[in-house]
C-alpha positions as CSV (number, residue, x, y, z in Angstrom):
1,X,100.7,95.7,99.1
2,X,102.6,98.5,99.1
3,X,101.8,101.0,96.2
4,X,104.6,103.4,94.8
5,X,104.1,107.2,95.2
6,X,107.9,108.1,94.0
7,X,111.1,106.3,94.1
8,X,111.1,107.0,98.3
9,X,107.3,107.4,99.0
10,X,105.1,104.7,99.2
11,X,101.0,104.3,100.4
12,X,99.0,101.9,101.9
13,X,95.8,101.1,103.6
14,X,95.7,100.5,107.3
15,X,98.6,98.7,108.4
16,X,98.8,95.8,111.1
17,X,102.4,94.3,112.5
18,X,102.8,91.9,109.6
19,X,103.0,94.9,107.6
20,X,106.2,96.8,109.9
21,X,107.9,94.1,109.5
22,X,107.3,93.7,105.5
23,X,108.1,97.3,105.4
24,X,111.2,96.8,107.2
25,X,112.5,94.1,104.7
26,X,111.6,96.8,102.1
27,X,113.5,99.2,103.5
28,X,111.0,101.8,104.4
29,X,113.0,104.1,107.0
30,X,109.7,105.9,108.7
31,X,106.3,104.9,108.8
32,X,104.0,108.0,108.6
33,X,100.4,107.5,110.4
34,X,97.2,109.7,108.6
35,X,94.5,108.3,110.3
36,X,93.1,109.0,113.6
37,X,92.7,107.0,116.4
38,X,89.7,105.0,117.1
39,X,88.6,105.8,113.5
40,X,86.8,102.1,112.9
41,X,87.1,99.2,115.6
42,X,89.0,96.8,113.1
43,X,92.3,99.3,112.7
44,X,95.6,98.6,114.7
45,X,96.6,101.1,117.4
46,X,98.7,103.8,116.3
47,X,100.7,102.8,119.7
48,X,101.6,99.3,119.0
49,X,102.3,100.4,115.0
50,X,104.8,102.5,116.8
51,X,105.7,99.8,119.4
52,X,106.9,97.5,116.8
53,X,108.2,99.6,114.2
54,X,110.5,101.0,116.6
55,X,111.7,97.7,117.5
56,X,112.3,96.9,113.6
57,X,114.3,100.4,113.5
58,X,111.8,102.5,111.9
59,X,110.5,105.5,112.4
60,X,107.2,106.8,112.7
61,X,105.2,109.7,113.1
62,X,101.7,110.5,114.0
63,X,99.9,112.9,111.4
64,X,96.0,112.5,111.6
65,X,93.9,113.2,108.8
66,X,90.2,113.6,109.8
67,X,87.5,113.3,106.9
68,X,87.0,117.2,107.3
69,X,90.5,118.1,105.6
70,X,93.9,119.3,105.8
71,X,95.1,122.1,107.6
72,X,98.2,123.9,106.7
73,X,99.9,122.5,110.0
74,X,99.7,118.8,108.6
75,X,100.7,119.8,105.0
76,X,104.3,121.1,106.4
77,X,104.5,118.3,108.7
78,X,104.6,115.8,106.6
79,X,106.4,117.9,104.0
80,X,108.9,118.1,106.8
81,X,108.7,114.0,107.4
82,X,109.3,113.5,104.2
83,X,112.3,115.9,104.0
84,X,114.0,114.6,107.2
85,X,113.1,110.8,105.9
86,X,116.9,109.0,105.0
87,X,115.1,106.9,102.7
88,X,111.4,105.1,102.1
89,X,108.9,106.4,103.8
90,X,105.6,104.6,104.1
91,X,102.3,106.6,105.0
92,X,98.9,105.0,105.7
93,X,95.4,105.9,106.2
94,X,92.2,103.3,105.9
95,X,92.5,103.1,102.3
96,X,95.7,105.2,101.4
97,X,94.0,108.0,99.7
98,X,94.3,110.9,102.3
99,X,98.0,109.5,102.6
100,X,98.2,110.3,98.7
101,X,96.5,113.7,99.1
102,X,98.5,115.1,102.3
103,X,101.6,113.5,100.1
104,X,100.5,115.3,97.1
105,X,99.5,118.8,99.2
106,X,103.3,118.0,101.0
107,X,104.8,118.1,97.4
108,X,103.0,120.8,95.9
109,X,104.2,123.1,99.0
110,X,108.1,122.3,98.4
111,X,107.5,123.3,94.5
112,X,107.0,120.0,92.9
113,X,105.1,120.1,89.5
114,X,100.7,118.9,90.4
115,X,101.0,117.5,86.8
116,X,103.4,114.7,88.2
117,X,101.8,114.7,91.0
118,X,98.6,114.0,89.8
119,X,100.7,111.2,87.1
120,X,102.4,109.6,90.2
121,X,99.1,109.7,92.6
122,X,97.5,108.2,89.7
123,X,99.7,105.1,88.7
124,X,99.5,104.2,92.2
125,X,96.0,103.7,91.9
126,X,94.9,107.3,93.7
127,X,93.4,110.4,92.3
128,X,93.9,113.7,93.4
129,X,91.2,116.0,92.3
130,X,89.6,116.3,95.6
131,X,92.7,118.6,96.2
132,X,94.0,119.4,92.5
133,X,93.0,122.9,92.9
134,X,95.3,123.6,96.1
135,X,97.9,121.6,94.7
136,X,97.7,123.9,91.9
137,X,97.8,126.9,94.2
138,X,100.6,125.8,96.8
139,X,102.9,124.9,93.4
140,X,102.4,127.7,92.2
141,X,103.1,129.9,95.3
142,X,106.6,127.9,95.3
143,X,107.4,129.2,91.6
């Protein structure tokens, strides 16, 4: 259900409360949220994802991704998430793939090399050459 960015970072379409509480026996320590509210009429509120993950222990953190892009104010937040995370972090969207790109861009901003980016985003099922070229650009700013 659950597909593996990284050893800590995980991705997933749109979650519902059966899902905390299978993250929670997973071990996922904060649930990050990309999409925005009200997006489609079938997604869970962001507010009772955060109702019940807090009551399993978890985390979680609102960081809305909009079809227009990312901004440089999400990229560090979630590269800060991520950072302050004391173990698996699970981020969703509607499908998972602007979870993977803001995840990727989050990366690429702390140094990480795009090629294993690109390698992990892609045996999880995502590909991320929508943003490949930034990637490429906030790596290499970190070298």
């Amino acid at each position: 259900m659950f597909r593996k960015l990284t050893e800590t970072v995980f991705a997933s379409p749109q979650i519902g409360l059966a899902e905390v509480a299978a993250a929670k026996a997973q071990g996922i320590v904060l649930i990050v949220n990309n999409r925005p509210e009200e997006e489609s009429d079938d997604q869970t509120p962001g507010a009772e994802i955060e109702a019940a993950a807090s009551a399993a222990g978890i985390a979680y953190v609102a960081i809305p991704v909009t079809h227009a892009g990312f901004s440089e104010q999400q990229v560090s937040a979630m590269a800060t998430a991520l950072q302050g995370a004391s173990g698996p972090v699970l981020a969703y969207c509607r499908s998972g793939t602007r979870s993977t790109l803001l995840w990727a861009l989050a990366e690429a901003s702390q140094g990480a090399d795009p090629a294993e980016i690109a390698a992990s985003a892609a045996e999880a099922g995502y590909d991320i050459s929508p943003v490949r070229p930034l990637v490429d650009m906030l790596a290499a700013g970190k070298a």
